[in-house]
Z-matrix of the N, CA and C atoms (Angstrom, degrees):
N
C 1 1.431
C 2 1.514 1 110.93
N 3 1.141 2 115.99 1 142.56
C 4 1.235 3 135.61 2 175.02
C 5 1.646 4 123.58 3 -64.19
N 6 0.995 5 166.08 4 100.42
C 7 1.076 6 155.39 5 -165.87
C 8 1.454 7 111.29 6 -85.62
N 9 1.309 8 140.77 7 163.81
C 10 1.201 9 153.75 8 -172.33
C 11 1.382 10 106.31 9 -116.85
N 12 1.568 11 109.78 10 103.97
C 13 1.549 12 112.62 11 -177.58
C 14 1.795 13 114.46 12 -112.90
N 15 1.527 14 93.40 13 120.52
C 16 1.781 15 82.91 14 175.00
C 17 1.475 16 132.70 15 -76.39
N 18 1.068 17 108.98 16 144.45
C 19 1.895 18 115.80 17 -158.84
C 20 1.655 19 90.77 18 -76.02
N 21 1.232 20 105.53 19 138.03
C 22 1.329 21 101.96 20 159.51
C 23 1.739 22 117.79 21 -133.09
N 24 1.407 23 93.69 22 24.81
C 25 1.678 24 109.47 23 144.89
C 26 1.460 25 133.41 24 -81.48
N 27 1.459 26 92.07 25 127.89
C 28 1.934 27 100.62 26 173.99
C 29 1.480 28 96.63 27 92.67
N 30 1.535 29 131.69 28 156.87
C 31 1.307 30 153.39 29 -143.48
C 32 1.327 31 108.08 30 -98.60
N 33 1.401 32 128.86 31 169.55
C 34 1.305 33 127.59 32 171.47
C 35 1.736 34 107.83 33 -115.22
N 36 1.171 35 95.32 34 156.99
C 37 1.750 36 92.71 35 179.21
C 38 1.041 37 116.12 36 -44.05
N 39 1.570 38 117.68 37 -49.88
C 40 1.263 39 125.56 38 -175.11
C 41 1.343 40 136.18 39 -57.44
N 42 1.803 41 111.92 40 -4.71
C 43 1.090 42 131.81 41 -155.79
C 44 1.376 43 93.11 42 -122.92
N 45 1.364 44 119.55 43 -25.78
C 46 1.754 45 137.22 44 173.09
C 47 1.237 46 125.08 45 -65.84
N 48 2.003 47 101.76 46 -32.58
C 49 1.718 48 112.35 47 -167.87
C 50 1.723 49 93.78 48 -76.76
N 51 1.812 50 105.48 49 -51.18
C 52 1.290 51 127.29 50 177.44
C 53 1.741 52 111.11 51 -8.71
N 54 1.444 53 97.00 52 -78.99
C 55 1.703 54 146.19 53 -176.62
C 56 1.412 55 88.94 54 -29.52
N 57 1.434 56 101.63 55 -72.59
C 58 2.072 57 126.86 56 -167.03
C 59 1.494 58 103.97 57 -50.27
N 60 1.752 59 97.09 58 -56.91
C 61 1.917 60 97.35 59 178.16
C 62 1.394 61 119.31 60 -68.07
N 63 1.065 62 134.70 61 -19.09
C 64 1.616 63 145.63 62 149.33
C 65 1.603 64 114.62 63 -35.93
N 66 1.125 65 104.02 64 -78.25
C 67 1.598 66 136.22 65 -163.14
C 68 1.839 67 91.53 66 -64.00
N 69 1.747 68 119.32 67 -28.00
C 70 1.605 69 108.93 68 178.19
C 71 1.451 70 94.06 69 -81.40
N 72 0.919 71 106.62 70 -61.77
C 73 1.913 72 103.16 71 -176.63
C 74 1.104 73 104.60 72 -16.57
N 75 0.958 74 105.39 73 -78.24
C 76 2.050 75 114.90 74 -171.39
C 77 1.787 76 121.38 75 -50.93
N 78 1.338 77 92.58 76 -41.56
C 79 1.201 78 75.14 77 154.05
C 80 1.393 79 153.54 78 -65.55
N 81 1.629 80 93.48 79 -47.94
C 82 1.513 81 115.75 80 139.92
C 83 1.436 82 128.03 81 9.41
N 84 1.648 83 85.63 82 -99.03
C 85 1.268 84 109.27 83 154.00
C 86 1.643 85 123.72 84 -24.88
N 87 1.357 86 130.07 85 -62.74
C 88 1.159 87 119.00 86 -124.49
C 89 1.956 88 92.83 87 -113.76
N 90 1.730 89 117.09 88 -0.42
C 91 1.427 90 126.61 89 178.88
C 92 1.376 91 125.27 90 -52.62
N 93 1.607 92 90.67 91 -49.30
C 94 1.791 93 118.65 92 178.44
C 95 1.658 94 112.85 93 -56.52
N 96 1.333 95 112.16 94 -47.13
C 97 1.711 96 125.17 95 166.50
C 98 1.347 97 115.47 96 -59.66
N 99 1.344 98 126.71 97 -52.96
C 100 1.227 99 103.07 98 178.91
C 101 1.717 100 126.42 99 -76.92
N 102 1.512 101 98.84 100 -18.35
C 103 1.470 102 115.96 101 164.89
C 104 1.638 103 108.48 102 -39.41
N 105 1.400 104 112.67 103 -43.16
C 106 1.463 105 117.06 104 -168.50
C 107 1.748 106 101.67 105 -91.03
N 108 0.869 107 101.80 106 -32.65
C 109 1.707 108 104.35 107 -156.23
C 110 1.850 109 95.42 108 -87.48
N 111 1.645 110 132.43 109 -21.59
C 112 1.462 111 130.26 110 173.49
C 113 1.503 112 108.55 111 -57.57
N 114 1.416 113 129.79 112 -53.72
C 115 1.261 114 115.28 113 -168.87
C 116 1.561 115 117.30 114 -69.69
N 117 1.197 116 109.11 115 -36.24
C 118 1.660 117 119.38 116 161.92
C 119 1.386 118 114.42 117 -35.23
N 120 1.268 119 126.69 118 -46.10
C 121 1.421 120 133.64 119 -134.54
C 122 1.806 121 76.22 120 -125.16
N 123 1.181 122 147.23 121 -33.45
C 124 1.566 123 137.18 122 168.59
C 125 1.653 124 89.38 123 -51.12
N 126 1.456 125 106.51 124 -91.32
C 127 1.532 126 100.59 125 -165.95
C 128 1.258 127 127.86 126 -62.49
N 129 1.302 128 123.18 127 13.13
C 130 1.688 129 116.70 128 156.70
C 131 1.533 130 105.03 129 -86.99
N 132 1.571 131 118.91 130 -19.19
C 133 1.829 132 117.81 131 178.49
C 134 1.142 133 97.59 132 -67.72
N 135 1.590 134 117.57 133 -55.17
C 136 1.811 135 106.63 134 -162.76
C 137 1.487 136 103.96 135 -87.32
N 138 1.387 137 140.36 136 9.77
C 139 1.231 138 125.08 137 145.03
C 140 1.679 139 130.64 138 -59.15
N 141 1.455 140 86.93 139 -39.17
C 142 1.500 141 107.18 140 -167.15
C 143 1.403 142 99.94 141 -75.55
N 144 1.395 143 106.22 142 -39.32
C 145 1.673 144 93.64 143 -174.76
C 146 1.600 145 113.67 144 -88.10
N 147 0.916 146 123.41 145 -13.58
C 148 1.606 147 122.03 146 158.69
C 149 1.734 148 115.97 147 -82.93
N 150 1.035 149 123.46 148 -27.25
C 151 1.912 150 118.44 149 132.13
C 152 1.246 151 115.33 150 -10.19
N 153 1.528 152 90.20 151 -84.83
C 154 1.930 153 115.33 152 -179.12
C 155 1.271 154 117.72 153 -27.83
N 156 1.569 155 91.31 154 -62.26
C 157 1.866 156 103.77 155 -164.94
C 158 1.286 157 102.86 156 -57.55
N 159 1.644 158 112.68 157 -55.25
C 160 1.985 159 111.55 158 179.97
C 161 2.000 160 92.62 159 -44.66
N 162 1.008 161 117.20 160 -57.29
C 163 1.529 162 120.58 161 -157.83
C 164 1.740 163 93.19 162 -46.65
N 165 1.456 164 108.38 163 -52.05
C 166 1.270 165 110.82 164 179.73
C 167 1.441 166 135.41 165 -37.85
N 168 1.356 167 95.65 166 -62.08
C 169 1.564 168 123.95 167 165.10
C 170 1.170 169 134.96 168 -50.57
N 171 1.501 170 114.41 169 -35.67
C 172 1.397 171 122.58 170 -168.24
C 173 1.885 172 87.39 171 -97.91
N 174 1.325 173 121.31 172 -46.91
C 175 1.817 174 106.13 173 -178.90
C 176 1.455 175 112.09 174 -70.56
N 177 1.556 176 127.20 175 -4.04
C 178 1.116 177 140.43 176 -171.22
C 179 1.888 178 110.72 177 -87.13
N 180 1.547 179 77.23 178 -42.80
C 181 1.563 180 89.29 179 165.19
C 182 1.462 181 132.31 180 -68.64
N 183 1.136 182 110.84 181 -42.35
C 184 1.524 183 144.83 182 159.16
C 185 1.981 184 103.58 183 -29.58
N 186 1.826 185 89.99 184 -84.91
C 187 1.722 186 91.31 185 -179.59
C 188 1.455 187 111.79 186 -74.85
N 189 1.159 188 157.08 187 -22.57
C 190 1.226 189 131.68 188 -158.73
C 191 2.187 190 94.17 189 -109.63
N 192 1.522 191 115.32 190 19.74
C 193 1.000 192 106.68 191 -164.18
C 194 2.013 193 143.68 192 -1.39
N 195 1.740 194 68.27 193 70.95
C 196 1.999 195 92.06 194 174.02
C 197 1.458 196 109.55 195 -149.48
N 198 1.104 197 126.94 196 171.16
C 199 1.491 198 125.67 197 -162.58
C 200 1.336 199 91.67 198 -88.57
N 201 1.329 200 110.39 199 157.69
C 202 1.386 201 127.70 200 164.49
C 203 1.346 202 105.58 201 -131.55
N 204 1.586 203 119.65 202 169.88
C 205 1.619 204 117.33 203 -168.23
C 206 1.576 205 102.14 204 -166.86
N 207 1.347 206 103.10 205 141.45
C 208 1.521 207 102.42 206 176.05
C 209 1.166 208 119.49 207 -116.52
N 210 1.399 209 150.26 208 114.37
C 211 1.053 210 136.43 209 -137.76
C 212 1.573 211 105.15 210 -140.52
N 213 1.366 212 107.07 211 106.10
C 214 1.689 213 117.53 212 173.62
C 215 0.894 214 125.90 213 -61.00
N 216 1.487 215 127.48 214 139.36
C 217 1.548 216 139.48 215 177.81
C 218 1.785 217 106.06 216 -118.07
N 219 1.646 218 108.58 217 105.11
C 220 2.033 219 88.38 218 -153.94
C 221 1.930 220 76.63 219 -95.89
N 222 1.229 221 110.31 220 -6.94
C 223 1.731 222 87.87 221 -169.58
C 224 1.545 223 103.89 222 -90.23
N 225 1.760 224 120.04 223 -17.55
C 226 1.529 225 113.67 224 -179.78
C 227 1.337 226 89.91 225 -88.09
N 228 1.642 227 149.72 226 -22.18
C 229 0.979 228 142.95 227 -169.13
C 230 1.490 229 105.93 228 80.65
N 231 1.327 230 134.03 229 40.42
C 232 1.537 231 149.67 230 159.90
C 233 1.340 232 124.67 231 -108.08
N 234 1.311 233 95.92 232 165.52
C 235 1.586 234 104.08 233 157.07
C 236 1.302 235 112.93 234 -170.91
N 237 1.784 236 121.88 235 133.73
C 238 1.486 237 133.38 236 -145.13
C 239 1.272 238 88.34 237 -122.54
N 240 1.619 239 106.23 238 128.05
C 241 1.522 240 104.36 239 170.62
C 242 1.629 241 104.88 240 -97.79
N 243 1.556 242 127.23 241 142.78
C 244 1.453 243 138.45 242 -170.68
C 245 1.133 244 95.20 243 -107.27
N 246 1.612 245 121.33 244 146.57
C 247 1.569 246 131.61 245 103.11
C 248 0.993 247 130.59 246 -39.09
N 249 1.149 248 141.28 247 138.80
C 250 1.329 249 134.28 248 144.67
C 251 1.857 250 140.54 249 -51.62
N 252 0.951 251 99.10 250 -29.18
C 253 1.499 252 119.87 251 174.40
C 254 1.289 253 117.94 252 84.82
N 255 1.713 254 113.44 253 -150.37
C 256 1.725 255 85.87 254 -145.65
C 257 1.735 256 92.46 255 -81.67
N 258 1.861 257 124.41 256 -14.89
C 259 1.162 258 79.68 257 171.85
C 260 1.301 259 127.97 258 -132.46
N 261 1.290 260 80.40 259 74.33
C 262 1.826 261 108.32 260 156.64
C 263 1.933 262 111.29 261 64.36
N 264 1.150 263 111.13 262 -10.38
C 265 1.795 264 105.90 263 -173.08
C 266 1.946 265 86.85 264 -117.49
N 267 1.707 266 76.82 265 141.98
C 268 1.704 267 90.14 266 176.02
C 269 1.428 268 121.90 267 -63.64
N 270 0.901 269 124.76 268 -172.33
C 271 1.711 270 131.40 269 178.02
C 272 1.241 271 121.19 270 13.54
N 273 1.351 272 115.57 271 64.37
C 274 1.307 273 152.80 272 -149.83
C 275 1.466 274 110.87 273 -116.76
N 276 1.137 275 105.13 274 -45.97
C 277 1.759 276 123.04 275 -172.66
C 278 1.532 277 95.93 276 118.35
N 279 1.006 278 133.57 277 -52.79
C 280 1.764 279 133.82 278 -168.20
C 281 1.041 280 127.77 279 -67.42
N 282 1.289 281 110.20 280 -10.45
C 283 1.856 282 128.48 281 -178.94
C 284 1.875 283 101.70 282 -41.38
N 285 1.604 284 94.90 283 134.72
C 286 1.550 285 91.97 284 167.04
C 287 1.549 286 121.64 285 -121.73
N 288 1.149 287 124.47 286 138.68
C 289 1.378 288 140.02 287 -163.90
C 290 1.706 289 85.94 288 -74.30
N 291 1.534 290 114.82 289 105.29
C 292 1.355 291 106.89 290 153.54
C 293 1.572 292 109.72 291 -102.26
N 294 1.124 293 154.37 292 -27.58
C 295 1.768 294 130.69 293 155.04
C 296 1.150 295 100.49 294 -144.60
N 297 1.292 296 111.22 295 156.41
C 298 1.917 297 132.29 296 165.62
C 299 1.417 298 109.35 297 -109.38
N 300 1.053 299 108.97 298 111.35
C 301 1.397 300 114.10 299 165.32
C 302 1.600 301 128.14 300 -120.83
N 303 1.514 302 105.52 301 105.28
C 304 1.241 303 140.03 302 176.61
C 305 1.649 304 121.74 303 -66.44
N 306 1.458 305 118.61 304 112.11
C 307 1.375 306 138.22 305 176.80
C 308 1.890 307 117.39 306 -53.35
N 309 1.248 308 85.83 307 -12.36
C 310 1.775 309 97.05 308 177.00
C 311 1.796 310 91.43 309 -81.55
N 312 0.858 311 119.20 310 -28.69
C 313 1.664 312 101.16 311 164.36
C 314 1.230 313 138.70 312 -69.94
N 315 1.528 314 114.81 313 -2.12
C 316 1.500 315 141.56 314 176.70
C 317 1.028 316 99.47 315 -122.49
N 318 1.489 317 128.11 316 83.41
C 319 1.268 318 134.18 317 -177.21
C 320 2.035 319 114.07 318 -62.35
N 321 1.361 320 91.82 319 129.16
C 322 1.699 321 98.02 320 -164.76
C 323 1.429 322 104.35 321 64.79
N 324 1.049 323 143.32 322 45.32
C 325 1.267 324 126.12 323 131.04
C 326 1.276 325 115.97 324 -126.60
N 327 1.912 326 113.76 325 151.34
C 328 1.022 327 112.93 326 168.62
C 329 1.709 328 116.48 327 177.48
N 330 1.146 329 111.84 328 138.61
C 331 1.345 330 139.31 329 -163.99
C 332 1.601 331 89.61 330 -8.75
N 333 2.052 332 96.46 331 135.22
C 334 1.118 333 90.01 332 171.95
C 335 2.010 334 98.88 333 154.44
N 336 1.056 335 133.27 334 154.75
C 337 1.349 336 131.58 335 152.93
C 338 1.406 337 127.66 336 -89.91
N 339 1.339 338 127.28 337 -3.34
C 340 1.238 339 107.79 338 -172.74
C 341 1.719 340 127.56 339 66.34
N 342 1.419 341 88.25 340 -0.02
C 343 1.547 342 94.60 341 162.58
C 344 1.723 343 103.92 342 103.74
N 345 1.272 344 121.79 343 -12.68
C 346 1.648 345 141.29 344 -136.96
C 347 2.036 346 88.14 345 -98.23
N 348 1.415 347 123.12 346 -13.79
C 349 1.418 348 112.25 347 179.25
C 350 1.270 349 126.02 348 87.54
N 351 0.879 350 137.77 349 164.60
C 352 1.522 351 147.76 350 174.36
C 353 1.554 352 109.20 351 -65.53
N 354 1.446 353 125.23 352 144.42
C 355 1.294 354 117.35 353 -179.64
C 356 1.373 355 97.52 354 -84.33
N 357 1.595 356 147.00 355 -19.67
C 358 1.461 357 145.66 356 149.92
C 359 1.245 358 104.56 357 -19.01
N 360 1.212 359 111.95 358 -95.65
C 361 1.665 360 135.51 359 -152.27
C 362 1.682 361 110.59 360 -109.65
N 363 1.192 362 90.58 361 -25.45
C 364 1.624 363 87.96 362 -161.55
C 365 1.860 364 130.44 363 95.64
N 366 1.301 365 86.65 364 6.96
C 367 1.805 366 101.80 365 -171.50
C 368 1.489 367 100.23 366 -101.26
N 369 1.484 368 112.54 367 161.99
C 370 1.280 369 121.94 368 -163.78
C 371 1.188 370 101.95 369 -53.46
N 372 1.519 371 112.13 370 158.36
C 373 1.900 372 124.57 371 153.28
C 374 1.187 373 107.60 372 -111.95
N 375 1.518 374 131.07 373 52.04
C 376 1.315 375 118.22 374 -158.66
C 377 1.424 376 124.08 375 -41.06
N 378 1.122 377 144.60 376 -59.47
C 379 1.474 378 124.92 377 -175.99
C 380 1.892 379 111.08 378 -87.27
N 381 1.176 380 110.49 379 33.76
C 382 1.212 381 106.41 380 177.10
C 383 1.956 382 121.94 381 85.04
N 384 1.356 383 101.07 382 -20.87
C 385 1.585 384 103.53 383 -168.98
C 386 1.616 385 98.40 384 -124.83
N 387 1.229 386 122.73 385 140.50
C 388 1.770 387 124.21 386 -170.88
C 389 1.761 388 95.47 387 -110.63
N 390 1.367 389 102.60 388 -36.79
C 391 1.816 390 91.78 389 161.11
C 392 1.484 391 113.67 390 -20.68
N 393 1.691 392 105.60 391 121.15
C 394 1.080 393 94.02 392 166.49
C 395 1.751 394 110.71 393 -83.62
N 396 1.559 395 112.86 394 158.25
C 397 1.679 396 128.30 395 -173.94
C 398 1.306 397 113.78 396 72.04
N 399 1.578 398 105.81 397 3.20
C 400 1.671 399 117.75 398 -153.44
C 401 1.358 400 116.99 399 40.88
N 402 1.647 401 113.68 400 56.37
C 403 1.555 402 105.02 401 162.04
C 404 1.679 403 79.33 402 -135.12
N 405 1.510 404 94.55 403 156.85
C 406 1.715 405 110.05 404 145.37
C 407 1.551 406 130.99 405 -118.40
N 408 0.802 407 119.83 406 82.59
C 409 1.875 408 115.25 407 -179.38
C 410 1.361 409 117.93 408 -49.74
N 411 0.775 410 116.35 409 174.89
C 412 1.635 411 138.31 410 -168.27
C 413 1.604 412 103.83 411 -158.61
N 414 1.501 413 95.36 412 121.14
C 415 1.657 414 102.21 413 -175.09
C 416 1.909 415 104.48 414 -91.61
N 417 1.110 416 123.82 415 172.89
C 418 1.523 417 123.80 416 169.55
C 419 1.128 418 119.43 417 -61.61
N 420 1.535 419 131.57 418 -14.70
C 421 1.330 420 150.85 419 148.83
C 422 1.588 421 122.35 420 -40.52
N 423 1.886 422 108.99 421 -40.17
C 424 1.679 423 132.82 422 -166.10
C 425 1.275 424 106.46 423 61.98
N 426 1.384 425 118.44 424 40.80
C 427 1.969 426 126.73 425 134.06
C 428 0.999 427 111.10 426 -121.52
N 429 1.357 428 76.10 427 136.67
C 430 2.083 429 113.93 428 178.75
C 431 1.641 430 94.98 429 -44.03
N 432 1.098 431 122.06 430 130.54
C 433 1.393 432 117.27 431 155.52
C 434 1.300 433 116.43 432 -75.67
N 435 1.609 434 111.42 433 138.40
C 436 1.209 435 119.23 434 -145.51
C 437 1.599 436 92.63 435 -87.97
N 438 1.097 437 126.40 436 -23.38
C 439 1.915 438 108.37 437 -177.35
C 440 1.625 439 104.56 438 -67.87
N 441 1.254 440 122.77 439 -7.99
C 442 1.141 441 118.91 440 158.17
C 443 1.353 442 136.48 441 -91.06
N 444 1.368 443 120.40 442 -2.89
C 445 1.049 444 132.77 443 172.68
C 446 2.054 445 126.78 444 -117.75
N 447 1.628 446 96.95 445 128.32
C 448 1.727 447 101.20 446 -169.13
C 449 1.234 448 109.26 447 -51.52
N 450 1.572 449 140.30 448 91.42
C 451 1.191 450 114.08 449 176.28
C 452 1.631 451 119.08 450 96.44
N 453 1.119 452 130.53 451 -143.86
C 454 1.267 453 109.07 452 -176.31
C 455 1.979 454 93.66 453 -105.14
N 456 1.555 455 116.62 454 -3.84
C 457 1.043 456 108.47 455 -151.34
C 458 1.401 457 102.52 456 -133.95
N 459 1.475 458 136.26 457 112.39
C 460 1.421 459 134.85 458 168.19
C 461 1.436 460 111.59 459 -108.11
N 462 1.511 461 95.41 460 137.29
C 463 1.390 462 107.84 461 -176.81
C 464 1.816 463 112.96 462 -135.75
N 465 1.610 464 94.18 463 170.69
C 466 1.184 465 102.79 464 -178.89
C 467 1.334 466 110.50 465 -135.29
N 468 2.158 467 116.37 466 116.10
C 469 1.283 468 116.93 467 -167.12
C 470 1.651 469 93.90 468 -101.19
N 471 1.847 470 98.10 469 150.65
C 472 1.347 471 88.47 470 159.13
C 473 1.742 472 92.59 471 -142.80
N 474 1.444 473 117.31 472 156.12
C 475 0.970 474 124.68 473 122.62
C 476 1.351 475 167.31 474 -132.63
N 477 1.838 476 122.64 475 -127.20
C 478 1.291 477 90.65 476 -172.52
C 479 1.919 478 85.38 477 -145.60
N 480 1.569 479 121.81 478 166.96
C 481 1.384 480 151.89 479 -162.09
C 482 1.703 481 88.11 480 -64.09
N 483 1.595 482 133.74 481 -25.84
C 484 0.939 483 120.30 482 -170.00
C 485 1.484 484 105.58 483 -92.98
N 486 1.342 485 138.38 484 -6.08
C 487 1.854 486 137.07 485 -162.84
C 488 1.508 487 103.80 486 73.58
N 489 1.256 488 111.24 487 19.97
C 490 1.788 489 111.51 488 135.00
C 491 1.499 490 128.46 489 -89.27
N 492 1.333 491 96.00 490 150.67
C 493 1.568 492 110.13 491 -177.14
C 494 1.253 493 138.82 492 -161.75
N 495 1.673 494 124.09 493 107.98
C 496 1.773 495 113.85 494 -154.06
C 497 2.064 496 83.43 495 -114.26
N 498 1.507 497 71.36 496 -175.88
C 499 1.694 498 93.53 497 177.43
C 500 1.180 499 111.61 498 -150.39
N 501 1.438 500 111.32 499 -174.79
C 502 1.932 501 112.57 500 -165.93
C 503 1.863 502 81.83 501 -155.77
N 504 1.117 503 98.66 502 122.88
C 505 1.417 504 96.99 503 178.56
C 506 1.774 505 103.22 504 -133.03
N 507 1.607 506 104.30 505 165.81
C 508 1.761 507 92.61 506 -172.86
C 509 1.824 508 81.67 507 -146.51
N 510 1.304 509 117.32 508 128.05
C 511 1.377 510 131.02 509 142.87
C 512 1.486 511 125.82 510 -51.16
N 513 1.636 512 106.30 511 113.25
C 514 1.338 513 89.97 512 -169.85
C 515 1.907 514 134.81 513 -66.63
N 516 1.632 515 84.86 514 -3.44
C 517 1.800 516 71.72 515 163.92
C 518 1.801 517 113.54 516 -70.55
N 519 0.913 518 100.95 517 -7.55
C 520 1.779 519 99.20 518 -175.31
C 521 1.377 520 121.16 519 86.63
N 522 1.148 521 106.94 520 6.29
C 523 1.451 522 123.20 521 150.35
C 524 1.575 523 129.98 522 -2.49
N 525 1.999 524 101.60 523 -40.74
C 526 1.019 525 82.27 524 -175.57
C 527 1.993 526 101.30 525 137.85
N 528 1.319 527 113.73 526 109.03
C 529 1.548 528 106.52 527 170.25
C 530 1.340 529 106.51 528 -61.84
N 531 2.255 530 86.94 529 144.30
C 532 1.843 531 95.00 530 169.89
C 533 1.630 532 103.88 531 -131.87
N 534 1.266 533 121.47 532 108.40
C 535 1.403 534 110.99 533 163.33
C 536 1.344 535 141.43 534 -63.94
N 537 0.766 536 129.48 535 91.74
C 538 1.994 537 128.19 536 160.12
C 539 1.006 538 138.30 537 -90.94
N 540 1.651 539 110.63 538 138.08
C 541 2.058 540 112.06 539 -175.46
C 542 1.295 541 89.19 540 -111.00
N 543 1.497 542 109.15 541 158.88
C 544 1.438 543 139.31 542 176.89
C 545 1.889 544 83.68 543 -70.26
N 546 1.471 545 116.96 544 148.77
C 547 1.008 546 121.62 545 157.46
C 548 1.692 547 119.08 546 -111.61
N 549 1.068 548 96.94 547 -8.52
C 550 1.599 549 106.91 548 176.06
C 551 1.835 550 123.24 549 128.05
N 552 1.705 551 86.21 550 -3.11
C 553 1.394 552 97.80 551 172.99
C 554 1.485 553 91.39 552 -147.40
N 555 1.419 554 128.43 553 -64.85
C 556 1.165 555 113.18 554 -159.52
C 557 2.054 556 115.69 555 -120.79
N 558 0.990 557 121.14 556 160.80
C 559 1.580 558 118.38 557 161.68
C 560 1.670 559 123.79 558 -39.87
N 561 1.003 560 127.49 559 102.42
C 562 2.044 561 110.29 560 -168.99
C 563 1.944 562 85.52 561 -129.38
N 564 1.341 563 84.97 562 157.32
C 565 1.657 564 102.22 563 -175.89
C 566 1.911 565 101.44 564 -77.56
């Protein structure tokens, strides 16, 4: 005769509901945090990627020796980085639109300090960009030409729905992008 043996492989429901009510907790838990920590993490993307684009522009300028230019739009909430075209000087008529990149992709953020000042002086940036005309060029050299730039230093603020706020700023020798966030008192790298 065969005997009847109980399996004591694989879980019991009861050990399943357990598992499920665990795994909600935590989630639970963990909604409220990222609630806080998304807008942070929007405007450190569109800092970084308007970094880039200057980064772009100015080594772009460099190898294809012709100006390139990035040119802000603070009321569509953009900014289009140019070629110059074939011959080579900006605002020419020939300029070519190589990308637009739009702040509606960083949801709640957008150009701006939050009230927090210029890392210069501390005085307004009112629409967020110290470029003067809101463009910055880049000569075949990779410095900003300086009639486009406030001072020795043009930047681009943005922020965000929470009273955060970074920037991307470029020295017009071309030195080189530097990012900074408000920490709650002052500008820090």
């Amino acid at each position: 005769m065969k005997r009847l043996m109980k399996s004591t492989e694989g879980i019991t429901l009861i050990e399943l509901v357990v598992v499920m009510c665990i795994l909600a907790v935590m989630v639970m838990i963990s909604i409220p945090n990222i609630g806080r920590w998304l807008p942070r993490y929007r405007l450190r993307s569109a800092v970084r990627d308007m970094a880039s684009s200057m980064q772009l522009a100015r080594l772009a300028a460099i190898k294809e020796n012709r100006e390139w230019a990035i040119q802000f739009d603070t009321d569509a909430q953009t900014y289009t980085v140019w070629s110059s075209g074939a011959d080579a000087k900006w605002l020419t008529g020939d300029d070519v639109a190589i990308s637009t990149t739009s702040l509606i992709d960083y949801p709640n953020v957008s150009f701006g300090d939050n009230g927090y000042g210029s890392l210069l002086n501390g005085g307004d940036v009112g629409d967020g960009v110290t470029f003067k005309n809101n463009y910055v060029i880049f000569s075949p050299d990779g410095t900003a030409r300086p009639e486009y730039v406030d001072g020795i230093v043009g930047s681009a603020y943005f922020q965000n729905n929470r009273g955060d706020a970074a920037c991307a700023r470029i020295h017009f020798t071309g030195s080189g992008v530097e990012v900074r966030h408000w920490n709650g008192n002052s500008w820090e790298p």
